[in-house]
N, C-alpha and C positions, 0 to 999 in steps of 0.2 A: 504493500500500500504506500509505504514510504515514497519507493522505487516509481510510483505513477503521478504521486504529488510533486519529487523531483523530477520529472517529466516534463510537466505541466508548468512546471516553473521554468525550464529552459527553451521552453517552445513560447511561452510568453515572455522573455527576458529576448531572444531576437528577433520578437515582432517588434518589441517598442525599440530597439534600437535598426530595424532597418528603416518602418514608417518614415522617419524622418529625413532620410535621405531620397525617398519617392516626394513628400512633398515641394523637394527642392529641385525637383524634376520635372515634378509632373502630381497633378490633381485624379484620385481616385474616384472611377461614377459604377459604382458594380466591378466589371471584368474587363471595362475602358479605360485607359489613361488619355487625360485631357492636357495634349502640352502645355506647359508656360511661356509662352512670347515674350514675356518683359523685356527679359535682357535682348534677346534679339529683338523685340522693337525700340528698345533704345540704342541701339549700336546700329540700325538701319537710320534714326534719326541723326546720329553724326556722322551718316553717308552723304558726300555732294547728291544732289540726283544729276545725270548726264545731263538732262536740260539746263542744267544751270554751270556746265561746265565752262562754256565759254561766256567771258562776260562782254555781254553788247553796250559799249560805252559812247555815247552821242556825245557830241562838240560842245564846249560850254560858247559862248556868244567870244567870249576872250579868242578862246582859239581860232573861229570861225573869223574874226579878223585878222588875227596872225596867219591864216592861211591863207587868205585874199592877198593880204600884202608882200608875203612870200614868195605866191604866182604871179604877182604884177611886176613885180621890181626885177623876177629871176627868170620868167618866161622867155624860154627862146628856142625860136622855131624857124627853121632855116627858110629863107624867101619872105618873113615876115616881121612887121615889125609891131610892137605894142606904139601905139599913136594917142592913147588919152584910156582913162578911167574915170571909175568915179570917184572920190573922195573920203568916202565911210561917213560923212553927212548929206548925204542926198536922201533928202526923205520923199515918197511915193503919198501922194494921197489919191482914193480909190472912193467910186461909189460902194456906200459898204452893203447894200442887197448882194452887189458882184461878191462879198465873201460870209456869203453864207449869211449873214447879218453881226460877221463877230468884230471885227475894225473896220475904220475909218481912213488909217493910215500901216502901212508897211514899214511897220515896228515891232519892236520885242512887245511891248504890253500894247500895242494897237491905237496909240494915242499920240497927240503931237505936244510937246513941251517947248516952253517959251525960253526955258533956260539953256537948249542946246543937250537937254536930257536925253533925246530921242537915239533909241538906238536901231539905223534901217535893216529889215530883214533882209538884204538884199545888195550885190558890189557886183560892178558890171567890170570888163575890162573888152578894148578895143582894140583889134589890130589889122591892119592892113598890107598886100601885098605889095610887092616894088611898084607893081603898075598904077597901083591905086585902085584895081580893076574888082579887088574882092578885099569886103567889109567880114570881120569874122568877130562876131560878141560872144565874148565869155562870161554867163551869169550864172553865179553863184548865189544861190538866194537860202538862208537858214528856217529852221523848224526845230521844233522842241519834239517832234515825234520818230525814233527811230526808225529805218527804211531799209538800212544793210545797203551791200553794194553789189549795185547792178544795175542794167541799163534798162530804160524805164521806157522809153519812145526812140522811134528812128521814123521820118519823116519821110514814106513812100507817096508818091503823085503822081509819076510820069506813065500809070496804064490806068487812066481812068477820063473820063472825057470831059476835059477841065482847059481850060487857056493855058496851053503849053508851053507859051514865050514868057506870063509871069511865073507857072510853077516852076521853070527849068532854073530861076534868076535866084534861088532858095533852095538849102538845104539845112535839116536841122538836127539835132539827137542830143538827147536827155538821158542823163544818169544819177541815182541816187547814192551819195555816199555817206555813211551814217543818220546822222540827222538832215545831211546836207542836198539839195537839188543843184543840180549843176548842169545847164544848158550852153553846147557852143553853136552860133545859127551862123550861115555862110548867108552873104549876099552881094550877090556879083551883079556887072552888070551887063551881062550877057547869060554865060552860064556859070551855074554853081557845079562845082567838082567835090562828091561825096571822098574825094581821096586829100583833101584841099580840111575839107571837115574833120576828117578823122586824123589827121597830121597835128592838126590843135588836139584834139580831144589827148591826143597820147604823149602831147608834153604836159597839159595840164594833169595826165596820172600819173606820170612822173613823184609828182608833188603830193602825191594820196597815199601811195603806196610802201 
């Protein structure tokens, strides 16, 4: 009898000391064990997730003019020469239905200041060839809304049934680079050469890259 009582005591002496290392396992339901997540949902929370791997960083306004004036002063594109810009106070005022109803002027906060506060969303650069023969604007105009980089429009005309002598005189393409929109338009005054357009476009990425 003794011999059943110590039995009974050793078969209960390593239930209670295994239990506890199943609870730190795992949760008993009957004949199922119900994992524990914790730890591994706290060590997936100090996982980057891949979405956030790379970080998408937009222009602050500061840079967005050191980058204007970087391409103005350094651009240089063979056959061509930079002939005027704009100044980084040339302010734009617009009808504002034309923007959706949200400004008045092409600024940072949408508003024009009398103290020379205004900061334009927007620096053109101008250059033209030896001949005179081809106008080619570089505008660079900012946003607060990131856009990544890539080329956003490329201006097709010449197979549709339009006045051929003005579309040929024009060519244009749009590219977005972080926050930034950046349009170079050719305008000649005969023809515009899509090779003329893209000869600019590829010193201005020079400068982005």
């Amino acid at each position: 009898m003794n011999g059943l009582k110590l039995h009974y005591f050793i078969v209960i002496l390593l239930v209670v000391m295994f239990v506890p290392g199943c609870v730190n396992d795992g949760t008993f339901r009957g004949n199922e064990v119900i994992e524990d997540h914790t730890q591994q949902n706290k060590s997936n929370d100090r996982e980057p997730s891949n979405s956030n791997s790379e970080i998408k960083k937009s222009l602050s306004y500061e840079e967005f003019e050191t980058l204007f004036h970087e391409i103005k002063d350094h651009l240089k594109v063979e056959g061509y020469e930079v002939k005027s810009s704009t100044t980084g106070i040339d302010l734009t005022v617009v009808d504002k239905d034309l923007t959706f109803g949200s400004r008045d002027w092409l600024t940072v906060d949408g508003e024009f200041h009398m103290d020379n506060g205004s900061q334009s969303t927007q620096n053109s650069i101008f250059l033209e060839n030896e001949q005179s023969s081809k106008l080619i604007s570089v505008v660079i105009a900012y946003t607060e809304s990131y856009m990544g980089e890539d080329m956003v429009y490329y201006l097709i005309d010449n197979d549709y049934p339009i006045n051929q002598n003005l579309a040929q005189t024009t060519d244009l393409v749009t590219i977005s680079y972080k926050n930034l929109i950046i349009t170079v338009l050719q305008t000649a005054d005969s023809q515009a050469e899509n090779e003329e357009t893209q000869k600019i476009l590829r010193g201005v990425l020079e400068f982005l890259e």
